[in-house]
C-alpha positions as CSV (number, residue, x, y, z in Angstrom):
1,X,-9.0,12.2,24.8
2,X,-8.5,11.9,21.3
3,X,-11.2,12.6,19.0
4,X,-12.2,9.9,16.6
5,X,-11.0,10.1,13.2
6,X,-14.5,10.4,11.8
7,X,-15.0,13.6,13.1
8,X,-11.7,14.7,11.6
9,X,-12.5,13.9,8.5
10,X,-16.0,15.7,9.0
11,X,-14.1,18.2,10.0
12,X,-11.8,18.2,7.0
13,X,-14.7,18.6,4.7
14,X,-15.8,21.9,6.3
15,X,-12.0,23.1,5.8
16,X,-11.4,25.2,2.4
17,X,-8.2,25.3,1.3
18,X,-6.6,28.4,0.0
19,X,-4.0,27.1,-2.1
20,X,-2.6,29.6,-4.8
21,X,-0.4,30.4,-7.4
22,X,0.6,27.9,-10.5
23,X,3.0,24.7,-9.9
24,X,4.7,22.9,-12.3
25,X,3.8,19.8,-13.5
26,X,7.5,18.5,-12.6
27,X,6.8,19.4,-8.8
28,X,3.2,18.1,-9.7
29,X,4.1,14.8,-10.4
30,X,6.6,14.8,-7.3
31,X,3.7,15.6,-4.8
32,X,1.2,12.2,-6.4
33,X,4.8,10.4,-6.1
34,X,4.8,11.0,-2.1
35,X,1.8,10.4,-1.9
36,X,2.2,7.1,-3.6
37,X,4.7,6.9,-0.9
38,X,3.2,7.3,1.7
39,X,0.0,5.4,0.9
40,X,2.1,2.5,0.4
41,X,2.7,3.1,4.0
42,X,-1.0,2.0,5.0
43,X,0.0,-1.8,4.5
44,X,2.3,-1.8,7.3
45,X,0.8,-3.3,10.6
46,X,2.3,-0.8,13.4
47,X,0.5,2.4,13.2
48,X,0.1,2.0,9.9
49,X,-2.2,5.8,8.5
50,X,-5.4,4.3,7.1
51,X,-5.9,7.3,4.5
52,X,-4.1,9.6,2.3
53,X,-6.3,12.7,1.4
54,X,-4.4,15.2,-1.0
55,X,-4.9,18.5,-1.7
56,X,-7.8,19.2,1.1
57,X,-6.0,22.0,3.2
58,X,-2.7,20.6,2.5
59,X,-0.6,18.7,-0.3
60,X,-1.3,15.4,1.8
61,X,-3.1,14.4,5.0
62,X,-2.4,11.5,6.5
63,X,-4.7,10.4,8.4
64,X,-4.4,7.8,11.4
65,X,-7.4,6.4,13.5
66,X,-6.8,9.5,16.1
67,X,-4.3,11.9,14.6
68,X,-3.9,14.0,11.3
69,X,-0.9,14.5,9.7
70,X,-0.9,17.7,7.4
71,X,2.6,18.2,4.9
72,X,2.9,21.0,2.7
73,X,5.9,19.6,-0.4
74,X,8.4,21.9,-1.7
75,X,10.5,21.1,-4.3
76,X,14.1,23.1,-5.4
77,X,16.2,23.2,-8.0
78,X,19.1,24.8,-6.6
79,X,20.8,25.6,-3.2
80,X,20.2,24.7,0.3
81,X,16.9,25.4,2.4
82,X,17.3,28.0,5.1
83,X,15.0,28.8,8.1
84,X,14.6,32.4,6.4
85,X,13.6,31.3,3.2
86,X,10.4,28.3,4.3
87,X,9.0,31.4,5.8
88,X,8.9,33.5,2.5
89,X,5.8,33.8,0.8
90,X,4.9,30.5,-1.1
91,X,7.4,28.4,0.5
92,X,5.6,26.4,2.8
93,X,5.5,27.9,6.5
94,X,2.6,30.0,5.4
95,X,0.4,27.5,3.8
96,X,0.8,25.7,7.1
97,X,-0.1,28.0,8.6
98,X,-3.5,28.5,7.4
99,X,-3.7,25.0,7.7
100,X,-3.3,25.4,11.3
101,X,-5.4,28.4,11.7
102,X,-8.3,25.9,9.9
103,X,-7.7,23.2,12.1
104,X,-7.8,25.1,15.0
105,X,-11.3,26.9,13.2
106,X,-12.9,23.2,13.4
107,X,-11.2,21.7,17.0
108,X,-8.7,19.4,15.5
109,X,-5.3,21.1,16.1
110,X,-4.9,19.3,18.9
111,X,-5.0,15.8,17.0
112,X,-2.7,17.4,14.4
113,X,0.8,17.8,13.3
114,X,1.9,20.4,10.3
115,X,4.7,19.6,8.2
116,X,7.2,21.0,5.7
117,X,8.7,18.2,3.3
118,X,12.0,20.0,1.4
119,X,13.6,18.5,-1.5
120,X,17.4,19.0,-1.2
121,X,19.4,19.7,1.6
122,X,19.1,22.5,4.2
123,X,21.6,25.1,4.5
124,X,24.6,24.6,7.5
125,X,23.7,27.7,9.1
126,X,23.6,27.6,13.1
127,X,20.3,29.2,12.7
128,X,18.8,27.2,10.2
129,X,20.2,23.5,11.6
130,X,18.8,24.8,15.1
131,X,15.2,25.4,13.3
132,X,14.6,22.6,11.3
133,X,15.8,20.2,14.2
134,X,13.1,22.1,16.5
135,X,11.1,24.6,15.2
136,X,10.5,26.0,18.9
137,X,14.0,27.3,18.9
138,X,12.9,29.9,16.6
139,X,14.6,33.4,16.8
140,X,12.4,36.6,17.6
141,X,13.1,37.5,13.3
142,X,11.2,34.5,12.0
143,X,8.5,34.5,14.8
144,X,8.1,38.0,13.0
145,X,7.9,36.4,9.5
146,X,5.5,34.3,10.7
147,X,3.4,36.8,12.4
148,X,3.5,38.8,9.2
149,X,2.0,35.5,7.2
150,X,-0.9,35.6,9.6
151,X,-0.5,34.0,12.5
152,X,-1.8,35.6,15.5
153,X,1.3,36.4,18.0
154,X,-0.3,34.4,21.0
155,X,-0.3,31.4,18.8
156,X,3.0,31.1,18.1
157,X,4.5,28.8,20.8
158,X,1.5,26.3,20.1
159,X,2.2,26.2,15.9
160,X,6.1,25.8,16.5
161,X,5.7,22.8,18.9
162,X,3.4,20.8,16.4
163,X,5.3,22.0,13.3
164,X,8.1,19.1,11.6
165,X,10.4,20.1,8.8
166,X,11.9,16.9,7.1
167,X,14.6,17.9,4.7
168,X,16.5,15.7,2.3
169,X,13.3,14.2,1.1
170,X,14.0,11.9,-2.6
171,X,14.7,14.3,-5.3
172,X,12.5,14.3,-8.5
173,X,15.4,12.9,-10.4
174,X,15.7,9.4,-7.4
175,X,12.2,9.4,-6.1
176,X,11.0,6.6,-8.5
177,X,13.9,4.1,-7.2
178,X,13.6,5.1,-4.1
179,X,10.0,4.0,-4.0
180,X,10.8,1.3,-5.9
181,X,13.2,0.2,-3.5
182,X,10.7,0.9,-0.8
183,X,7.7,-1.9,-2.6
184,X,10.9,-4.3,-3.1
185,X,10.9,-4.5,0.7
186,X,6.8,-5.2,0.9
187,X,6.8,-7.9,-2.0
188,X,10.4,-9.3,-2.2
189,X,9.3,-12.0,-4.2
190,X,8.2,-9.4,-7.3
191,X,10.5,-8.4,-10.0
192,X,11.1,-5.1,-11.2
193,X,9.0,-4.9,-14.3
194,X,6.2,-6.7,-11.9
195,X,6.7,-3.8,-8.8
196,X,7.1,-1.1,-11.9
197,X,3.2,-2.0,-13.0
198,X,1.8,-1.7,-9.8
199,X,3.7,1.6,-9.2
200,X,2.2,2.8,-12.7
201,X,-1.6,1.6,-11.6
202,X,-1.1,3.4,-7.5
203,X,0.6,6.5,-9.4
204,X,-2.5,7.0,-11.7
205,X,-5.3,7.2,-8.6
206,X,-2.5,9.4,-7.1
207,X,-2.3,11.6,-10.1
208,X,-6.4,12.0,-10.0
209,X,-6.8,12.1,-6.5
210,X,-3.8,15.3,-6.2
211,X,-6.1,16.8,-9.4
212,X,-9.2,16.2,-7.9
213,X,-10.6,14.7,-11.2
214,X,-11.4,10.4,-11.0
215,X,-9.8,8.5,-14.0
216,X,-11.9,6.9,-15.8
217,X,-14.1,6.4,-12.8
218,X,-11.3,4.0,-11.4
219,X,-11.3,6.2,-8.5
220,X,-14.6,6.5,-7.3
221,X,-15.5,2.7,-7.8
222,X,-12.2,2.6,-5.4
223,X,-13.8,4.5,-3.1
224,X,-17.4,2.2,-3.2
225,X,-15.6,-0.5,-2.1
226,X,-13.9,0.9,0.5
227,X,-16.8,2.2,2.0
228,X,-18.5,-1.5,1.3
229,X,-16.2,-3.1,3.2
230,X,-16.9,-3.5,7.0
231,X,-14.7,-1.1,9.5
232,X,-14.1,1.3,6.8
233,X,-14.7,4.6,7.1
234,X,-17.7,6.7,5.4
235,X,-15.4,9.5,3.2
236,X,-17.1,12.6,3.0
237,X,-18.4,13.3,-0.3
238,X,-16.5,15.9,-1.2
239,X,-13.5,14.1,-0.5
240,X,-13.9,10.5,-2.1
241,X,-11.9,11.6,-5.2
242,X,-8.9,12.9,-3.3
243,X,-9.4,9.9,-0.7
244,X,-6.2,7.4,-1.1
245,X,-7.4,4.2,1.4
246,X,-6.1,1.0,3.1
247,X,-8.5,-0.6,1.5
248,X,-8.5,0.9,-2.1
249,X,-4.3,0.2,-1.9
250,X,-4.6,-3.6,-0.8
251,X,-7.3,-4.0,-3.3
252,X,-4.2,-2.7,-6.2
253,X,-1.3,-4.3,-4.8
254,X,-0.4,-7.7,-4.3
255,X,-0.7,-9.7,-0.9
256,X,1.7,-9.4,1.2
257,X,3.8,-12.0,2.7
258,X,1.8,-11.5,6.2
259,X,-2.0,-11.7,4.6
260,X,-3.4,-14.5,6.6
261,X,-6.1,-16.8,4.9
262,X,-8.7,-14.9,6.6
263,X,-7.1,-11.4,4.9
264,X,-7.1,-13.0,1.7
265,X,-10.7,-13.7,1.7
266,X,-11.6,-10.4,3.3
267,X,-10.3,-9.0,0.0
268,X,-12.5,-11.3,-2.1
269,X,-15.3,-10.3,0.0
270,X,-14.5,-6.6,-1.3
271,X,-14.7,-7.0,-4.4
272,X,-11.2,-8.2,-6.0
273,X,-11.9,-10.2,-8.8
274,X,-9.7,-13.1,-8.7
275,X,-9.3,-16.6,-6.9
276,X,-7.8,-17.8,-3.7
277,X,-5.0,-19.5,-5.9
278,X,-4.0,-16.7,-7.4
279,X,-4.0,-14.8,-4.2
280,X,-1.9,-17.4,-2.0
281,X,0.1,-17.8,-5.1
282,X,0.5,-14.0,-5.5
283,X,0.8,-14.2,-1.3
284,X,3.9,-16.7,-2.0
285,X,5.9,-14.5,-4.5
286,X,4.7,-16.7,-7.8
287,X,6.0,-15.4,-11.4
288,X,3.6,-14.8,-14.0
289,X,4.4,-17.6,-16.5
290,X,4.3,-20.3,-13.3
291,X,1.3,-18.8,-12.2
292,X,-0.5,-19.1,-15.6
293,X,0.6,-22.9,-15.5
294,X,-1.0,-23.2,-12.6
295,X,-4.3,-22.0,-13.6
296,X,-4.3,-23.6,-16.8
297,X,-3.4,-26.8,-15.2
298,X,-6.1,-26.5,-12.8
299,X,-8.4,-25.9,-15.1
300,X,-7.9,-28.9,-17.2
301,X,-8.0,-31.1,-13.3
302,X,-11.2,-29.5,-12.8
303,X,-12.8,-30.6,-16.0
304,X,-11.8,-34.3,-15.6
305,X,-12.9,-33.9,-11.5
306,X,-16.4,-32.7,-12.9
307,X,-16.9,-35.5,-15.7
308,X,-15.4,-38.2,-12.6
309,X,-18.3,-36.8,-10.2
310,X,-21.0,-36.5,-12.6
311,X,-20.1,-40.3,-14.0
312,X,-19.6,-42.3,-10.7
313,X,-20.9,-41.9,-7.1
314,X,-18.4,-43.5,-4.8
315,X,-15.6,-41.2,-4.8
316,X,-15.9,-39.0,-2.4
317,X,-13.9,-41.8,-0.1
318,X,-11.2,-41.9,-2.5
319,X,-11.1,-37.8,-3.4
320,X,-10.7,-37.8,0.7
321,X,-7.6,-40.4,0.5
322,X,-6.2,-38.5,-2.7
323,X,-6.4,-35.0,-0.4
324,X,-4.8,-36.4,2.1
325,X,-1.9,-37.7,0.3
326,X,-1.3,-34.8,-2.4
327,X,-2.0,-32.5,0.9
328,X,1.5,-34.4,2.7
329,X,3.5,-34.4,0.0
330,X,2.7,-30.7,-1.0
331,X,3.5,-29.4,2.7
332,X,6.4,-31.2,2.9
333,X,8.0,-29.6,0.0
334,X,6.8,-26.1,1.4
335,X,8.8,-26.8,4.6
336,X,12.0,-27.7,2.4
337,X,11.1,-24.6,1.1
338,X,11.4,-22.9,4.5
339,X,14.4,-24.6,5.6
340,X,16.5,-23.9,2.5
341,X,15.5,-20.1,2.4
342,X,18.8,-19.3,3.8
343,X,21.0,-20.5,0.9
344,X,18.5,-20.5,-1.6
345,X,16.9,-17.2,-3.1
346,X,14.1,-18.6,-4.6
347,X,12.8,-20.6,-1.7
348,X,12.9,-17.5,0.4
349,X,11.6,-15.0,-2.0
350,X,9.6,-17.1,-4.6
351,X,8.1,-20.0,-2.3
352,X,5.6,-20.7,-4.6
353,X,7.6,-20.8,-8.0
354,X,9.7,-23.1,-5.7
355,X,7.3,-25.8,-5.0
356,X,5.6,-25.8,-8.3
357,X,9.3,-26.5,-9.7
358,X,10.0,-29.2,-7.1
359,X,6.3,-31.0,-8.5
360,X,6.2,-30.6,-11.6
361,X,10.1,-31.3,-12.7
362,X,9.2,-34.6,-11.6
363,X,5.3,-35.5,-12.2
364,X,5.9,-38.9,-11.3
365,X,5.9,-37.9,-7.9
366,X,2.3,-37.0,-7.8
367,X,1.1,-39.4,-10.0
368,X,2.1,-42.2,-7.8
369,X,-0.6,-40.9,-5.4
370,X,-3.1,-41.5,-7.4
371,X,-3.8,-45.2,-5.8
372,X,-7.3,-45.0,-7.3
373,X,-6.6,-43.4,-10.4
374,X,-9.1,-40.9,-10.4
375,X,-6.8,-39.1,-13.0
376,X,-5.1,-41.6,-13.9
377,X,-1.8,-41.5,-12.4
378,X,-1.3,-38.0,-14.6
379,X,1.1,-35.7,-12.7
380,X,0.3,-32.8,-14.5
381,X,-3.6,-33.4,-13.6
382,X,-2.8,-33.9,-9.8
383,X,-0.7,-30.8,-10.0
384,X,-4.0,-28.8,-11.3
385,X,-5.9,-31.2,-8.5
386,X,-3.4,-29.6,-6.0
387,X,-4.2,-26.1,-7.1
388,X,-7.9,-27.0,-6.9
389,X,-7.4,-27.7,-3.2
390,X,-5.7,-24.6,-2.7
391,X,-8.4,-22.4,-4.6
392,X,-10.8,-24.2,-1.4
393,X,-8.6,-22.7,1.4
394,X,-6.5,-26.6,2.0
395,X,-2.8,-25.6,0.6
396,X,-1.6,-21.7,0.8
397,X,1.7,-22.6,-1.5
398,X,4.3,-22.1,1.4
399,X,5.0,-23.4,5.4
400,X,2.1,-23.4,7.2
């Protein structure tokens, strides 16, 4: 049965790692790149890892609910990998194998798998292609190299069958568009310069977290609201700098087009400083200038909604007849929305920037609901009354 992953990551703690030797800060910055890379992998929904750890035993653990993932990252300049070489000295076969030999020390081999991640290609050797595909096909000269690195001979069979060598991984040169590409697929409805500021933010905690130093405390207040928030995991203390979570990543990043109402508040709830507009807003792809109009907009609403209420007390039947209406129109735009995202870019990507377009480039529309003219038949106003509603959970700025 598999063990829980809490007492993996007890068991991490215990592990020291043995790491050596001086890297460069090229392949240093390529390593908190992956692991930006892989964190980014925690939003995902199918067995999506819930941690990244780096540099505890390996360059990066990835850590699932019952399984450990353990990758040692080699970068080259030059050349082709060959099976002979990843079994020199410093070249990645031997830190995983300590790695092994330390989670087989503390019982968690068995919920384990060791990996080699080479930049650059492999060489077309029979040999090599034969290894890299299955490491269990391993010729009696590299069990020997292995051996010689310290692994005990009646341990071989069980290392090669839980070891995975991924070649071809994104060069230092491509790996920024590559993950760039890879957040383009999460939030479709970001620009560039948008996804290139949250890449900067999630590389900076990857940076600290590979150096074992917080940033500016960033990290470990990261790290306290993880562990706030409920079905979290307590991180050991002597990993919660070089602890990369689910929850610290969807506190950084915007929602995704999935979050359900009930996700979006769950992040308010940990701590993300910000409203439920600008979260279903964010949800629905919204630009920053339309998003600013919204706020503003809602803001001046608000004031004239708290001067109404604090003037007259019969209008809580009308404010229920003025939801009702603004509430139709507004979700009738947001399934033209829907149905034109096949032709239409914007209504498919952008959702929100597409509604607030269809309102306000005719204000009229939402003035005429205003049969009691609580704002005074001012489109703008009902616009900002509209975002007031969403802010209370009633409109999330796309098809239900």
């Amino acid at each position: 049965m598999a063990e829980p992953v809490e007492n993996l990551l007890e068991a991490l703690a215990r592990i020291k790692s043995e790491e050596t030797g001086t890297r460069t800060f090229a392949r240093y910055k390529w390593q908190a790149k992956q692991a930006v890379r892989h964190w980014l992998t925690c939003l995902k929904s199918d067995r999506a890892p819930i941690a990244i750890i780096c540099e505890k035993l390996e360059d990066l653990a990835i850590v699932y609910h019952d399984f450990v993932r353990f990758a040692q990252l080699k970068t080259r300049d030059r050349g082709s990998w060959s099976a002979n070489a990843t079994c020199d000295k410093g070249h990645g076969i031997d830190s995983l194998i300590r790695a092994y030999k330390g989670a087989r020390d503390v019982g968690v081999h068995e919920n384990s798998a060791f990996e080699l991640w080479l930049e650059g290609p492999m060489s077309d050797l029979k040999e090599t292609v034969s290894f890299f595909e299955n490491p269990t096909t391993a010729p009696s000269a590299l069990r020997t190299k292995m051996v010689a690195l310290g692994l005990p001979r009646n341990l071989l069979d069980d290392f090669l069958s839980r070891l995975i060598i991924h070649v071809k991984q994104p060069s230092r040169a491509h790996i920024d568009a590559v993950i760039l590409r890879e957040m383009a697929a999460l939030w479709p409805g970001q620009s560039i310069p948008e996804l290139e500021d949250v890449y900067t933010r999630l590389l900076e905690v990857a940076s600290a977290a590979q150096a074992g130093e917080p940033a500016l405390g960033a990290v470990r207040r990261l790290v306290a609201a993880c562990v706030a928030s409920p079905g979290e995991l307590t991180v050991p203390d002597d990993l919660s700098v070089q602890y990369l979570s689910k929850s610290q990543i969807a506190f950084m990043t915007p929602p995704l087009g999935g979050e359900t109402d009930q996700d979006l508040l769950d992040r308010m709830s940990a701590g993300e400083i910000t409203s439920m507009l600008e979260l279903k807003m964010r949800r629905a792809g919204v630009s920053p200038s339309v998003l600013k109009q919204a706020q503003d907009l809602r803001a001046q609403a608000e004031i004239s909604r708290q001067l109404l209420l604090a003037s007259r007390s019969d209008v809580d039947g009308q404010f229920a007849q003025l939801d009702t209406r603004i509430l139709t129109v507004a979700r009738a735009i947001a399934d033209k929305a829907n149905l034109n995202s096949a032709t239409n870019p914007v209504a498919a990507a952008r959702p929100a920037d597409y509604i607030s377009t269809e309102l306000l480039s005719n204000p009229g529309i939402l003035g005429q609901l205003d049969k009691s003219d609580l704002f005074e038949g001012d489109g703008l106003e009902l616009y900002g009354y509209l975002c007031h509603l969403s802010d209370a959970c009633r409109f999330p700025w796309r098809a239900a």
